[in-house]
MARGU-796904 format. One record per residue (C-alpha): residue in one letter; z, x, y; chain. Coordinates in nm, 4 decimals, m for minus. Layout:
N
 rest       up     east    north kette
    a        Z        X        Y     A
...
END
This chain:
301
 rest       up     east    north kette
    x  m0.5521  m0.2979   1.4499     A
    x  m0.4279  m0.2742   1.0850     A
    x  m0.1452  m0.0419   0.9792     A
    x  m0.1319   0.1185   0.6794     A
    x   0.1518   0.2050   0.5165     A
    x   0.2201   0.4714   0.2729     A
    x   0.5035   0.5415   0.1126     A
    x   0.5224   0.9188  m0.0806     A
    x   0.7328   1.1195  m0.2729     A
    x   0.6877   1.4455  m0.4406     A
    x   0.2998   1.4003  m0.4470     A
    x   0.1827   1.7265  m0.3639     A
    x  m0.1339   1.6935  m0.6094     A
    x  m0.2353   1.3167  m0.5153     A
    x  m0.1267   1.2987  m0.1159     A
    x  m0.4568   1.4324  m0.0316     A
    x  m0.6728   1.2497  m0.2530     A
    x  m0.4791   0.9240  m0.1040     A
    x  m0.5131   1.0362   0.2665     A
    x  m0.8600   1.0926   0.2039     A
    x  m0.9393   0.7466   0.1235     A
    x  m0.7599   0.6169   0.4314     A
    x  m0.9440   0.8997   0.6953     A
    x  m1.2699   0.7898   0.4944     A
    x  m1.2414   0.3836   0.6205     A
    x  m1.5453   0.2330   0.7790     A
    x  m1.4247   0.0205   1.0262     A
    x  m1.4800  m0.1468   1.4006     A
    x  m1.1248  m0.2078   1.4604     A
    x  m0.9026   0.0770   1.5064     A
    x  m0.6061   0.1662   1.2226     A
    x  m0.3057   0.3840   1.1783     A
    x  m0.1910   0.5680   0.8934     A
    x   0.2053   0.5187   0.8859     A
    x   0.3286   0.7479   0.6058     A
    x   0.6882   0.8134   0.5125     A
    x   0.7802   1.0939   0.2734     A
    x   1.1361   1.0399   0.1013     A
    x   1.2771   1.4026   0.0654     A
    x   0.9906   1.5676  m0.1554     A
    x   1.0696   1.8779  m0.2883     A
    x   0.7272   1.9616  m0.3569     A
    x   0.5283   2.0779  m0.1154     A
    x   0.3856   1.7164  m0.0672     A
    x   0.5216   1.7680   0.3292     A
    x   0.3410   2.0734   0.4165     A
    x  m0.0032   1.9165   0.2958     A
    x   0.0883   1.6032   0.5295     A
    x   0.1372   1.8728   0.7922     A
    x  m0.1858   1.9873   0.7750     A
    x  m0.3821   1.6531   0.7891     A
    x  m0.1724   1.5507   1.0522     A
    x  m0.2929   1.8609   1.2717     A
    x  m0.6207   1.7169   1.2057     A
    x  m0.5789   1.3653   1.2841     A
    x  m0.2639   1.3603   1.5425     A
    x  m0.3872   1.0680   1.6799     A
    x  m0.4325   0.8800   1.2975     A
    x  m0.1531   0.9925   1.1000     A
    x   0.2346   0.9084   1.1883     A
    x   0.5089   1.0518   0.9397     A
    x   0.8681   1.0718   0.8715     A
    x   0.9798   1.3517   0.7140     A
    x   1.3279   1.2299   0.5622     A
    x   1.5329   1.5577   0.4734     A
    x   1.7842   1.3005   0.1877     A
    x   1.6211   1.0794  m0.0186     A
    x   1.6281   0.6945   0.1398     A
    x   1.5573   0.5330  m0.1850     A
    x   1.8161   0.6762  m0.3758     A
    x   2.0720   0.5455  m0.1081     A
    x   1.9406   0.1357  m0.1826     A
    x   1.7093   0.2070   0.1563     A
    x   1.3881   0.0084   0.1745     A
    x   1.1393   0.2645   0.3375     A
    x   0.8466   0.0066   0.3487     A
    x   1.0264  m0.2017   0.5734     A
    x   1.3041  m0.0174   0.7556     A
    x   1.1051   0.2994   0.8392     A
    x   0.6968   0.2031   0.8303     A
    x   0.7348  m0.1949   0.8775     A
    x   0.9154  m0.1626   1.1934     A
    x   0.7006   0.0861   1.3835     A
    x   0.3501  m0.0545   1.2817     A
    x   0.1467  m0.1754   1.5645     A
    x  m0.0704  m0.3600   1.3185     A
    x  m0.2138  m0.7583   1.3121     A
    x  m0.2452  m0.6613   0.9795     A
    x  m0.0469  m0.4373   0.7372     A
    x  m0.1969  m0.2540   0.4265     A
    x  m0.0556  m0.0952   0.1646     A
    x  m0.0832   0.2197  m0.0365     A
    x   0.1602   0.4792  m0.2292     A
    x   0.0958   0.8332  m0.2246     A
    x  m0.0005   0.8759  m0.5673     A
    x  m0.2731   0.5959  m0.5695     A
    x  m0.5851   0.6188  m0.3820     A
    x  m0.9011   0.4298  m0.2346     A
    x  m1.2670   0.4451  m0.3171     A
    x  m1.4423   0.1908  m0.0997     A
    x  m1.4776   0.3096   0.2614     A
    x  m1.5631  m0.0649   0.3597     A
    x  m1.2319  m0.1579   0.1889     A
    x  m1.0639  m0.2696   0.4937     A
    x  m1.3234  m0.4029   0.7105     A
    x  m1.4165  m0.6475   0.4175     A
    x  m1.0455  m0.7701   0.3669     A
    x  m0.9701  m0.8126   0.7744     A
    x  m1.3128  m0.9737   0.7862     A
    x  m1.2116  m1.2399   0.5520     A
    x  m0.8483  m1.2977   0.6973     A
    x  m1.0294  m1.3352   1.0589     A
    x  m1.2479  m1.6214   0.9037     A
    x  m0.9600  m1.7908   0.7042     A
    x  m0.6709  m1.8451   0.8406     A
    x  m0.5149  m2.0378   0.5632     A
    x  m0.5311  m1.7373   0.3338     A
    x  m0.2053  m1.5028   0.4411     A
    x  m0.3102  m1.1697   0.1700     A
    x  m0.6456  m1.0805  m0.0284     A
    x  m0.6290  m0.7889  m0.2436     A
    x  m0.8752  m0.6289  m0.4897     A
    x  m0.9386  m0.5113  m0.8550     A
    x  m0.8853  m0.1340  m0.9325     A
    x  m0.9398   0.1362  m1.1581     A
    x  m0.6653   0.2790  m1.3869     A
    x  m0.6429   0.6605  m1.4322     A
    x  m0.4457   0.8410  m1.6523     A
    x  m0.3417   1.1290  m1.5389     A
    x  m0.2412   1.3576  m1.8322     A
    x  m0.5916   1.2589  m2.0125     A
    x  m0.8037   1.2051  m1.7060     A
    x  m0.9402   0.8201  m1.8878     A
    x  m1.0472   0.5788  m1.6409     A
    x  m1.0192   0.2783  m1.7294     A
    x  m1.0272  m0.0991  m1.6305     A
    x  m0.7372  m0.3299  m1.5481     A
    x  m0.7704  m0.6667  m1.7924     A
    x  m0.8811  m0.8854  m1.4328     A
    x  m1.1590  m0.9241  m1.5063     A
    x  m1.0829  m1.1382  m1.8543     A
    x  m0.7930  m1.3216  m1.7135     A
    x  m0.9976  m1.4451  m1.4301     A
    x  m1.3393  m1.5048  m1.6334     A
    x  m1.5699  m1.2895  m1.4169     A
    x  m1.4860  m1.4924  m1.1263     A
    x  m1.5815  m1.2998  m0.8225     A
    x  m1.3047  m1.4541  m0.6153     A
    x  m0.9962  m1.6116  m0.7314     A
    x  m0.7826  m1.7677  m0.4904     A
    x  m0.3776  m1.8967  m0.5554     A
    x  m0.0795  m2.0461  m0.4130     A
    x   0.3059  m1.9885  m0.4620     A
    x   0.2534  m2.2484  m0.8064     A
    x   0.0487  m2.0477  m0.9950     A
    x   0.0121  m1.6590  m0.8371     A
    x   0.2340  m1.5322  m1.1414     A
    x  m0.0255  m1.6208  m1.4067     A
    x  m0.2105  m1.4637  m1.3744     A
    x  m0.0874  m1.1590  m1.2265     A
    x  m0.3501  m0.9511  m1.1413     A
    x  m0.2057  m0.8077  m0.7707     A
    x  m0.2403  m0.4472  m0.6852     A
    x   0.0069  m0.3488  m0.4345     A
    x  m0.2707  m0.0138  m0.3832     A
    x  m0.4863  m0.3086  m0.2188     A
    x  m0.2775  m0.5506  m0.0574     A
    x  m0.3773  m0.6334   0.3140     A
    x  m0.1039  m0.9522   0.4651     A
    x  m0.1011  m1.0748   0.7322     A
    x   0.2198  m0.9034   0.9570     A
    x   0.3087  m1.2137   1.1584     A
    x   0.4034  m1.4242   0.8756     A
    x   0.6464  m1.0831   0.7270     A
    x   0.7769  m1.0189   1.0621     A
    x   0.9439  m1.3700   1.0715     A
    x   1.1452  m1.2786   0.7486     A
    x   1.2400  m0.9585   0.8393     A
    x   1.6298  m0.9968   0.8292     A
    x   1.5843  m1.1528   0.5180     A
    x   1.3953  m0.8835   0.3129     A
    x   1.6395  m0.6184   0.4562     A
    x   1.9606  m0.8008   0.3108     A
    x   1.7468  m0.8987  m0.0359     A
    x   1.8357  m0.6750  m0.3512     A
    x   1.5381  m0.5633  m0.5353     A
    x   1.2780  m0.6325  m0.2977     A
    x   0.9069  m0.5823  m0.4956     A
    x   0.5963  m0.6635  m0.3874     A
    x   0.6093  m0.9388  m0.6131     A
    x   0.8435  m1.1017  m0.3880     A
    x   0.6533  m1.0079  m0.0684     A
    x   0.3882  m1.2206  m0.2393     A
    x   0.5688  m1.5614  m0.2671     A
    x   0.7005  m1.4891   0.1218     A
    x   0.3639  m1.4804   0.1918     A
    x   0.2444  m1.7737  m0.0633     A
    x   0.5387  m1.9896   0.1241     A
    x   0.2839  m1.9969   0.4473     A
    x  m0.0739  m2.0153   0.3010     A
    x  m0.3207  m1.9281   0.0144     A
    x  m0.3780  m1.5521  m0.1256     A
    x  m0.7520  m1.4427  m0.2785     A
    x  m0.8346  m1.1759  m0.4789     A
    x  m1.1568  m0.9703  m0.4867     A
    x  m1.2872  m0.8896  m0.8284     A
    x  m1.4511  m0.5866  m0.7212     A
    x  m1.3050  m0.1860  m0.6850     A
    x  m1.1849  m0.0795  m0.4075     A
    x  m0.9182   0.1770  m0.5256     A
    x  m0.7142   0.3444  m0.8430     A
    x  m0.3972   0.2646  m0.9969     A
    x  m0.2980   0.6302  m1.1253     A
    x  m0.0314   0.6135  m1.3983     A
    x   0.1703   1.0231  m1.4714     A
    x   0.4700   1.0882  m1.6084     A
    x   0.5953   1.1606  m1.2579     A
    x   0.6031   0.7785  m1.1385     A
    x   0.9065   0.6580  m1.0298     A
    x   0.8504   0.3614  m1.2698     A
    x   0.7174   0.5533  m1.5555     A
    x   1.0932   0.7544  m1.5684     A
    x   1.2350   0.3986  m1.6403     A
    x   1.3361   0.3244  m2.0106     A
    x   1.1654  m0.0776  m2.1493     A
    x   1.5262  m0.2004  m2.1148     A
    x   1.5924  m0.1193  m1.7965     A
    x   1.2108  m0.2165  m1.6642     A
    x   1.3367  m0.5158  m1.8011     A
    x   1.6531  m0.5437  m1.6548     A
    x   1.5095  m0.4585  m1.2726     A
    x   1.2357  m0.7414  m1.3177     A
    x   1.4751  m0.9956  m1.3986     A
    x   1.6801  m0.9426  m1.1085     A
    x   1.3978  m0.9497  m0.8933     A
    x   1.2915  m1.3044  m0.9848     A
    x   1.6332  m1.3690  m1.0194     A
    x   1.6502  m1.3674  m0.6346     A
    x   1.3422  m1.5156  m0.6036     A
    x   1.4429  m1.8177  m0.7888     A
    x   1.7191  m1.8415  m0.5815     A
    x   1.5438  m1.7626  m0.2533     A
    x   1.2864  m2.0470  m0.3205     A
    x   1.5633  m2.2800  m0.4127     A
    x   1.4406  m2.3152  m0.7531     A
    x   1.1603  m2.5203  m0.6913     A
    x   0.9036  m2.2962  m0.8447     A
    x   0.8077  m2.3454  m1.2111     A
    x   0.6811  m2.0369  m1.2310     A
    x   0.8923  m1.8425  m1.0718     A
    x   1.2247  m1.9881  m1.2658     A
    x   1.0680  m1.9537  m1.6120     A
    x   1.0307  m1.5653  m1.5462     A
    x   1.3364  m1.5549  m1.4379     A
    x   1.4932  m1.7562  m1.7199     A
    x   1.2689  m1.5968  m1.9686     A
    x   1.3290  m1.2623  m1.8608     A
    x   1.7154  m1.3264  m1.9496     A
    x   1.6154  m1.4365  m2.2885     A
    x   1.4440  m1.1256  m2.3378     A
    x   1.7630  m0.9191  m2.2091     A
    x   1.9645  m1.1542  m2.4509     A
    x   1.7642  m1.0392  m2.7495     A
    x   1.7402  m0.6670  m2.6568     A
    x   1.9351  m0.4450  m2.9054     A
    x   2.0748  m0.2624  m2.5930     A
    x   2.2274  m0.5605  m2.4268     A
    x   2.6126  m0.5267  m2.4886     A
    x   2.8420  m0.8238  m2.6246     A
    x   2.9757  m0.8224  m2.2428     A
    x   2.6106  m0.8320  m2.0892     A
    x   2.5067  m1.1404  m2.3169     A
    x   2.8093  m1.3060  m2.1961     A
    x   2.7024  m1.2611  m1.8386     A
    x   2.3170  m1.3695  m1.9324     A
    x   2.4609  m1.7245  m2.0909     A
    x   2.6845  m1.7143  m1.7754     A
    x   2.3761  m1.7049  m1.5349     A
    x   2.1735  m1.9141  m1.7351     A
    x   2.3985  m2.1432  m1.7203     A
    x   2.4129  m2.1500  m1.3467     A
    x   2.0566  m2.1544  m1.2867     A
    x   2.0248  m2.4444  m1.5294     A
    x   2.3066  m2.6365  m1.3371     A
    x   2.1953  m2.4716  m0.9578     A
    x   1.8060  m2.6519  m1.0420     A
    x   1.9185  m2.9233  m1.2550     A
    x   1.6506  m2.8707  m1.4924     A
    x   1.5726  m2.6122  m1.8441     A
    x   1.9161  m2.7053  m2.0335     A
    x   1.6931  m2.7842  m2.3272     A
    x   1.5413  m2.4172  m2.2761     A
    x   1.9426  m2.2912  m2.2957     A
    x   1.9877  m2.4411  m2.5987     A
    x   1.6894  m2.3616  m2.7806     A
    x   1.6445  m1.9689  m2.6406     A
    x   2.0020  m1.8883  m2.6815     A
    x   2.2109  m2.1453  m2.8841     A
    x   1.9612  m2.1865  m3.1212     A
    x   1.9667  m2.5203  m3.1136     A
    x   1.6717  m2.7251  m3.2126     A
END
């Protein structure tokens, strides 16, 4: 069985196209649609209602009536994560949708085969909501054309071409770091990646299975550069940390991330104390990039 789990909040326009593409899966395993609505205010409930009258036996929600998010809850894993009956978890917000109705019968077909690979996920389209453009994500030229492109925890950040709309993992491997990921602070699915990466390989698909829709409504559209900035640094922040800064990759977007905060006109005379501060540490903590410190932010040469 493979769960999938959606996550939605004030959708009310999307929810249906995104249901849609789950109902519409071609598949001879059987799946269940774990969805978890955070408060909407929308309507986005009511049209949940209705498909679940249709599919009682398909569709599981939680209707929260506060907002989990806003109180540092992680509804992925605390809410969906914990009641999915899956050997295999998917993933899918409510605004974003699928295309392919062989989408997850290809991806469990290649996990069955290969079990050294512990995720595969797929190319999408982008659309645009206020203009309606579709468009293409830049995959295609980071990976030359390849039609699969398979990484490890050394080199899955570059490039990054994962669409959390398509991610399929393996649950076993995230059910052993359960207690973990609910203590972590800013938990992405970047993160989820390298948990996953720490066990086995990862492939992507260069081919379309879903689309990325971007609207003014997105949680992560509402967020100014500075702060985008700000949340993705302390992200790899803990990763660093959490993988014991052993992986290039991971500490130079951490470390370079800082720079970038350093250099911001918003960052406050206090704030750049605290980013030479944690620099600092992390240089000391790995024993490694004090040539980086003094280049990036003494300007030393």
């Amino acid at each position: 069985m493979v769960s999938i789990c959606c996550l939605t909040y004030n959708h009310v326009n999307f929810i249906s196209q995104c249901l849609e593409g789950f109902i519409n899966q071609q598949t001879n395993f059987d799946y269940e649609i774990l969805i978890h609505d955070d408060a909407s205010t929308d309507g986005t409930q009511e049209v949940i209602k209705k498909y679940v009258e249709q599919y009682p036996d398909l569709i599981f929600p939680i209707y929260q009536k506060e907002n989990q998010w806003t109180l540092g809850k992680k509804p992925t894993w605390e809410f969906n994560f914990n009641r999915s009956k899956g050997k295999y978890i998917a993933l899918c917000e409510g605004d974003d949708y699928w295309t392919d109705a062989l989408k997850l019968q290809k991806q469990v077909n290649f996990l069955n085969e290969n079990l050294n690979f512990t995720f595969c996920s797929t190319n999408v389209n982008v659309l645009v909501q206020n203009t309606g453009e579709i468009t293409s994500t830049d995959a295609d030229e980071l990976i030359k054309n390849a039609n699969i492109y398979p990484t490890d925890l050394n080199s899955f950040l570059a490039p990054y071409i994962w669409y959390t709309s398509t991610i399929v993992f393996r649950k076993s491997i995230v059910e052993s770091h359960i207690k973990e990921i609910n203590i972590l602070k800013n938990f992405k699915d970047v993160f989820l990646l390298s948990i996953l990466l720490k066990h086995g390989k990862g492939v992507f698909f260069n081919e379309y299975t879903g689309v990325y829709r971007v609207h003014e409504e997105g949680v992560w559209s509402m967020i100014s550069d500075y702060h985008k900035i700000k949340n993705n640094n302390q992200t790899f922040k803990s990763m660093a940390y959490y993988h014991h800064g052993k992986i290039k990759l991971i500490n130079e977007s951490y470390l370079y991330g800082l720079i970038d905060l350093y250099n911001y006109n918003e960052t406050s005379r206090y704030n750049r104390f605290q980013i030479v501060v944690n620099f600092l540490v992390f240089c000391i903590y790995s024993r490694s990039y004090f040539k980086l410190f003094q280049r990036e932010i003494l300007k030393i040469n």
